[in-house]
C-alpha positions as CSV (number, residue, x, y, z in Angstrom):
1,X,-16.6,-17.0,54.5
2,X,-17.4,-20.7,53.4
3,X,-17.9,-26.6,55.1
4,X,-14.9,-36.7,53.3
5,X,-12.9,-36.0,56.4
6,X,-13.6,-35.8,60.0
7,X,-11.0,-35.5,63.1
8,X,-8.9,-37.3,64.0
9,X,-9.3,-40.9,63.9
10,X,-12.4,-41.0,61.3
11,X,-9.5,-39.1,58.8
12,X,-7.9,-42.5,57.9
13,X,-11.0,-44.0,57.7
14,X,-12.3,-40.6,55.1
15,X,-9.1,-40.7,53.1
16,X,-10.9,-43.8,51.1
17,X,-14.3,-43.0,51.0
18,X,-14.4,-41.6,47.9
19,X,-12.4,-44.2,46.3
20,X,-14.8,-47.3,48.0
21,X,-17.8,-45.6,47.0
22,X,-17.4,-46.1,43.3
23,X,-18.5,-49.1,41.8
24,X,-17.4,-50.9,38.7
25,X,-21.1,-50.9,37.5
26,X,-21.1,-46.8,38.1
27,X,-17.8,-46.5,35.3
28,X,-19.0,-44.8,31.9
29,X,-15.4,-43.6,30.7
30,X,-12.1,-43.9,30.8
31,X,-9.6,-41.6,29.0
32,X,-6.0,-41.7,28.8
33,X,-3.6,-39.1,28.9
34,X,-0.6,-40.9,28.9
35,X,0.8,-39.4,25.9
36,X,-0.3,-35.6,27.1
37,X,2.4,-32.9,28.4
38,X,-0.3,-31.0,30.1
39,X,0.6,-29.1,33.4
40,X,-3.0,-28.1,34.6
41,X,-6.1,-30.3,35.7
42,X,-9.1,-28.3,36.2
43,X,-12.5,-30.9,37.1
44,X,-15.9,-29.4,37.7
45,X,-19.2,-31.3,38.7
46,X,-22.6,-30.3,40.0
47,X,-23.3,-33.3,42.0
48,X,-20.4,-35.6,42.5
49,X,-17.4,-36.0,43.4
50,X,-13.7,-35.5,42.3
51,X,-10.4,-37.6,43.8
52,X,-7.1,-36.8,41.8
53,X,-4.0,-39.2,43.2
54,X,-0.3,-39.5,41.5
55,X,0.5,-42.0,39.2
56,X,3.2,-42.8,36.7
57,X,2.9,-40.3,33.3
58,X,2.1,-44.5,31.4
59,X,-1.3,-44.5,33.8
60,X,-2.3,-41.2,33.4
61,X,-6.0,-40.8,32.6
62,X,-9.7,-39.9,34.2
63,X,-12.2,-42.1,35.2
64,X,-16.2,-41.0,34.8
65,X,-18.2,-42.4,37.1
66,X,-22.1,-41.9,36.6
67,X,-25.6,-43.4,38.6
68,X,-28.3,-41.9,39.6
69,X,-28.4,-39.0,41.8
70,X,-31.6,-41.1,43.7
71,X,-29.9,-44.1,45.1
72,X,-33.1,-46.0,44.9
73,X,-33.3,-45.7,41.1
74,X,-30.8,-48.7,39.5
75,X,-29.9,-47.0,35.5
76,X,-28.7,-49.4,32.9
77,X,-25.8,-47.8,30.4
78,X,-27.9,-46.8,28.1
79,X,-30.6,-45.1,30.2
80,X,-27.8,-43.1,31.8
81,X,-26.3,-42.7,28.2
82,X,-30.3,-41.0,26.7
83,X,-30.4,-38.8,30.3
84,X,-26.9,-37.5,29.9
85,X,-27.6,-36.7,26.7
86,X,-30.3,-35.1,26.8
87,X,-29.9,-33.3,30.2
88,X,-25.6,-32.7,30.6
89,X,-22.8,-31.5,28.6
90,X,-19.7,-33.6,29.4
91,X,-16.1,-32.4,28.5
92,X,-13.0,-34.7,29.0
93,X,-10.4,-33.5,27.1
94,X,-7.4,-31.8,26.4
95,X,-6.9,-27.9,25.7
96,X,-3.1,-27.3,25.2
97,X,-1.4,-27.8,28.1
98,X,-4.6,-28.1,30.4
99,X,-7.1,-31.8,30.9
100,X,-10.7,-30.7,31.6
101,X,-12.8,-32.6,33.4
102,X,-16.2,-31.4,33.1
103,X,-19.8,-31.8,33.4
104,X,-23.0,-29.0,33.3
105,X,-26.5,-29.4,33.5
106,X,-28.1,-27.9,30.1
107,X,-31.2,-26.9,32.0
108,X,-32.0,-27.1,36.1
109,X,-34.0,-29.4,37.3
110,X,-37.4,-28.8,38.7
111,X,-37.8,-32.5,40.0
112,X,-34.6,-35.3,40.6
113,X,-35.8,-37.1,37.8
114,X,-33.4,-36.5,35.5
115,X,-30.5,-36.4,38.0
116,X,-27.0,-37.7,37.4
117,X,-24.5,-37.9,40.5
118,X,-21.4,-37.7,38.2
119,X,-17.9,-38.0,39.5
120,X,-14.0,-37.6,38.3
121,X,-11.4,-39.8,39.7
122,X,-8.3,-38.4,38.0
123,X,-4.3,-40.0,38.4
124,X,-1.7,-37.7,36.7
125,X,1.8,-37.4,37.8
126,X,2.4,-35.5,40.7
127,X,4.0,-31.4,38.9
128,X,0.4,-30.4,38.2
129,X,-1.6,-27.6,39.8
130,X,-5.6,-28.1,39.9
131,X,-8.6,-26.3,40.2
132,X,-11.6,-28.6,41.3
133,X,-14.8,-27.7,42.0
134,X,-18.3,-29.2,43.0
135,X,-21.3,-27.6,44.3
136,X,-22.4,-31.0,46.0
137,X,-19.8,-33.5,46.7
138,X,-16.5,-34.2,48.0
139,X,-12.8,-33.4,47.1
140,X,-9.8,-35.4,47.6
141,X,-6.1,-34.7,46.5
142,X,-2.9,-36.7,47.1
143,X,0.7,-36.2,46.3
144,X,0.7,-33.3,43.9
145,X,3.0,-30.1,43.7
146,X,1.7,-26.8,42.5
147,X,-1.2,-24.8,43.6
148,X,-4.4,-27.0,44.6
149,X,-7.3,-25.0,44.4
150,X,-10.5,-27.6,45.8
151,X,-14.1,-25.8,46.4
152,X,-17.2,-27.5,47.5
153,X,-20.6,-26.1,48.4
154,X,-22.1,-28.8,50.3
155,X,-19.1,-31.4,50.7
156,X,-15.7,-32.8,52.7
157,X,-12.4,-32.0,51.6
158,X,-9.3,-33.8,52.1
159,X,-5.4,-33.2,50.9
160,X,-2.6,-35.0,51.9
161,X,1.1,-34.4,50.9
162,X,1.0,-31.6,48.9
163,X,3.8,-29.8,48.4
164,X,2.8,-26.3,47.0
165,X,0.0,-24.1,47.6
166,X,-3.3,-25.4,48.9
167,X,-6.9,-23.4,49.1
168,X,-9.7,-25.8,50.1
169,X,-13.1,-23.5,50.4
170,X,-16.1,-25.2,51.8
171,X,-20.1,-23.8,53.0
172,X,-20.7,-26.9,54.9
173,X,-18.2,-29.7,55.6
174,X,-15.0,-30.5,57.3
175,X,-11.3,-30.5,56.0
176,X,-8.5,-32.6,56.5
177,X,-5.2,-31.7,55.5
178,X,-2.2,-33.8,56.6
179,X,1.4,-33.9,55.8
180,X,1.6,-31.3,53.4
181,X,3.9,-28.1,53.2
182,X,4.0,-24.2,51.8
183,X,1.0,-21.9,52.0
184,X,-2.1,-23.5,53.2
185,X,-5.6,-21.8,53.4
186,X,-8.7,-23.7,54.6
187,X,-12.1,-21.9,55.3
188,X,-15.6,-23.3,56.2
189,X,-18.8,-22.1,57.2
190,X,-20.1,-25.0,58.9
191,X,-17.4,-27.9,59.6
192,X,-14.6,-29.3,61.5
193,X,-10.8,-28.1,60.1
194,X,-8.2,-30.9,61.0
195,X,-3.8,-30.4,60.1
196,X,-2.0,-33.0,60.6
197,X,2.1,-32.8,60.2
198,X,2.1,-29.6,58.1
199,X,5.0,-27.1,57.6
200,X,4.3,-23.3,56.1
201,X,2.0,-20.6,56.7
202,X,-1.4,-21.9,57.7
203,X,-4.5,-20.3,57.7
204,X,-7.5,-22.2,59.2
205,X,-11.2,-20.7,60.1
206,X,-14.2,-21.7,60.4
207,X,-17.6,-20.2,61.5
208,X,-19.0,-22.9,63.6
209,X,-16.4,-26.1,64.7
210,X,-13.8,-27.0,66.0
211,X,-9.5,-26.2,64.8
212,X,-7.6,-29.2,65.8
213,X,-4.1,-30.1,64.6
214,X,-0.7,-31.8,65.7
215,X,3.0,-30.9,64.8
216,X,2.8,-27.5,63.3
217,X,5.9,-25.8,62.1
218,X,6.0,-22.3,60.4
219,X,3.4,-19.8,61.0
220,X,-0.1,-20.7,62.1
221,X,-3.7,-18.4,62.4
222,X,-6.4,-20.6,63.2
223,X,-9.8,-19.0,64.4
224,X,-14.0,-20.5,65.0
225,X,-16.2,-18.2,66.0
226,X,-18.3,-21.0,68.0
227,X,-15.5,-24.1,68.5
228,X,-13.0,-25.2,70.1
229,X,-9.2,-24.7,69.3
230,X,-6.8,-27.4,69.8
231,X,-3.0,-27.8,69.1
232,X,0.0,-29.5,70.1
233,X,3.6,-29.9,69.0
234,X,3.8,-27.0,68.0
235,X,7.3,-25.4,67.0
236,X,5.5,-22.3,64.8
237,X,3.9,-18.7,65.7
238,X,0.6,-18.5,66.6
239,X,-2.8,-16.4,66.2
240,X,-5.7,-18.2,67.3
241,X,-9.5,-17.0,68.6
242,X,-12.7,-17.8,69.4
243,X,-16.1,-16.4,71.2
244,X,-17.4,-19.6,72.2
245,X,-15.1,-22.6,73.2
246,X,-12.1,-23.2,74.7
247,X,-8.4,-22.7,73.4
248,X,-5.5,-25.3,74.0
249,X,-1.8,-24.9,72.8
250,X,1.2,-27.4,73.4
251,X,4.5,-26.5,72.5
252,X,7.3,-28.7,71.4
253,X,9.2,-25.3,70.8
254,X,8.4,-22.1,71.1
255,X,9.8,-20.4,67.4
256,X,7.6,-17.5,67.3
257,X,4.8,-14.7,69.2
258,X,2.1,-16.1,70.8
259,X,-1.5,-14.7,70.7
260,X,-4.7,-16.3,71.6
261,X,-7.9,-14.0,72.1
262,X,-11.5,-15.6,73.7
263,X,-14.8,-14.3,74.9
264,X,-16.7,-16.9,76.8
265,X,-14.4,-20.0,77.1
266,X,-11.1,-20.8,78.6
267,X,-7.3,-20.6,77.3
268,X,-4.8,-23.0,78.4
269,X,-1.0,-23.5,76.9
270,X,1.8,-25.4,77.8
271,X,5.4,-24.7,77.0
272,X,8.7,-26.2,77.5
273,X,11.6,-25.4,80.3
274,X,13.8,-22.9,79.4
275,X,12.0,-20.5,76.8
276,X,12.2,-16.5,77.3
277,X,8.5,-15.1,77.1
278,X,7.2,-11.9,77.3
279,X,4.1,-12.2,79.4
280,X,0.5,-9.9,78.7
281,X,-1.9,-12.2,80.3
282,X,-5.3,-11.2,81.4
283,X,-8.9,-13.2,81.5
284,X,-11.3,-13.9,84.9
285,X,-8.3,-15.7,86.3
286,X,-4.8,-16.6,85.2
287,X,-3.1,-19.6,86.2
288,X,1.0,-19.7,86.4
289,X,1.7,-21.9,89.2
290,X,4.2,-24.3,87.3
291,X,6.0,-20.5,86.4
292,X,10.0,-21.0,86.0
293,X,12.1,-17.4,86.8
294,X,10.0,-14.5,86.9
295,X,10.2,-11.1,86.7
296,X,7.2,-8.4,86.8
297,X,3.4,-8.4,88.4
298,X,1.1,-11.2,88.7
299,X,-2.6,-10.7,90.1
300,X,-5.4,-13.1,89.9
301,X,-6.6,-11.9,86.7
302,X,-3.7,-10.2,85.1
303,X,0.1,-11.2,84.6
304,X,2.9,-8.5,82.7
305,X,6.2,-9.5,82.6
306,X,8.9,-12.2,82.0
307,X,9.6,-15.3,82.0
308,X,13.3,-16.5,82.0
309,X,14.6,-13.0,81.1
310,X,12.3,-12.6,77.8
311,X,12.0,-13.3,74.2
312,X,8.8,-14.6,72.2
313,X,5.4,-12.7,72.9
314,X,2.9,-14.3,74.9
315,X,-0.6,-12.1,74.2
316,X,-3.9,-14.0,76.0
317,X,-6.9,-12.4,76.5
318,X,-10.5,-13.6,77.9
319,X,-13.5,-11.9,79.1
320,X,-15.0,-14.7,81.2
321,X,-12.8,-17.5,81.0
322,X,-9.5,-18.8,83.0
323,X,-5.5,-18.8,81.7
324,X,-3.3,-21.1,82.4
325,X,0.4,-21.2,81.3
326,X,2.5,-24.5,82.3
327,X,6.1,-24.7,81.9
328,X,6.7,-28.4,81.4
């Protein structure tokens, strides 16, 4: 697998970062588009960082900002002008119905020298699909349709309302996606994963952090192997896991199967009055003490059977951890 944006209340603050980091004195080029049918953006940048927002098809154009990769070393325009020259190949263009946005090293580096943080800042209108990809920096993409494909090695990633298909791939950083809908599919190897008001089928895992998220709809899987797991208003199916944390889920409706699997942590949901469950329950304890009508066995550790006559699947398992279902 593969790690901007932090939970929960830092997101707001993330959304902008980009954006505030660029100064006027770091713009080297702007290039309009505004006369360009093109449908596809794809952006690319060793070290830097790429933010594409909507705009009207008038304003359409990309912004190059360029400094110094060492924030101690203050380039004048034509010092950054000789070392792009003679170190980077830059490429903003248009190739039929697709913008590039891209910038290479000629050679690598054996010393920072010669480094260039170089970043895109790109505002088209919102029926284009992207790929963007840096190997150390941060992604951020607003109000587009279309498939958004965003990979970082070493960087944060943020999307917010997209409508279409979203893949955000990161080693080490987190991602924050927030009010966006259709298939959604964030990985990281070392980072938090945050959803915010998202509708679809939503894939979230990480390796080490923590899933959190808030008003789900659709179908969810969302897995950490060392993290925590955290939910609520949910009205979506779920498949969630992890070996070391805890899991919590909060219903607003229950639309779908239920099933949550942990090794050394706890596993707690909450679910509204009235809902039909099918009950397979089993960890170092399980906990239904706020249970509505039901039918079957219930031991300490283990609980088969229904709850309100049946319907939805309720699957929990933990090796050395408690359950607890409330009915609220």
């Amino acid at each position: 697998m593969r790690r901007i944006f932090f939970i929960s209340i830092l997101a707001t603050i993330c959304s902008a970062s980009f954006i505030q980091a660029q100064s006027t004195n770091d713009l080297y080029l702007t290039k309009s588009f505004s006369d360009a049918a093109f449908k596809k953006i794809n952006a690319e940048t060793t070290h830097g960082d790429i933010a594409v927002s909507v705009v009207p098809a008038a304003n359409a154009r990309i912004e190059v900002y360029i400094r110094s990769s060492d924030s101690r070393e203050d380039l004048s325009k034509e010092q950054i002008k000789k070392r792009l020259d003679e170190y980077y190949t830059l490429d903003v263009s248009l190739d039929g119905d697709v913008v590039r946005a891209v910038a290479h090293r000629k050679v690598d580096f054996t010393n920072l020298k010669p480094s260039l943080r170089i970043s895109f800042m790109i505002y088209a209108t919102k029926s284009k699909s992207t790929v963007l990809k840096t190997d150390h920096g941060n992604l951020e993409i607003s109000g587009m349709e279309g498939n958004q494909k965003l990979t970082t090695d070493h960087g944060d990633i943020g999307a917010e309302n997209i409508n279409g298909k979203l893949l955000a791939v990161t080693d080490h950083g987190n991602i924050n996606v927030k009010e966006s809908n259709d298939d959604i599919d964030i990985r990281t190897d070392h980072g938090d994963l945050v959803l915010n008001n998202v509708k679809g089928k939503v894939h979230a895992t990480t390796d080490h952090g923590n899933v959190d998220g808030h008003v789900i709809d659709g179908v969810l899987y969302a897995s950490t192997d060392h993290g925590d797991v955290n939910f609520g208003n949910l009205t979506c199916s779920v498949e969630t896991s992890t070996d070391h944390g805890n899991i919590t889920l909060s219903f607003e409706k229950v639309s779908g199967d239920i099933k949550a699997d942990n090794s050394d942590g706890d596993i707690s949901m909450q679910v509204p009055k009235g809902n039909g469950l099918n009950l397979d329950l089993r960890g170092k304890s399980v906990d239904m003490s706020s249970a509505e009508v039901f039918s079957g066995s219930m031991n300490k550790d283990e609980v088969n059977g229904t709850l309100n006559g049946g319907g939805s699947k309720v699957y929990a398992r933990t090796n050395r951890g408690q359950i607890s279902l409330k009915v609220r």
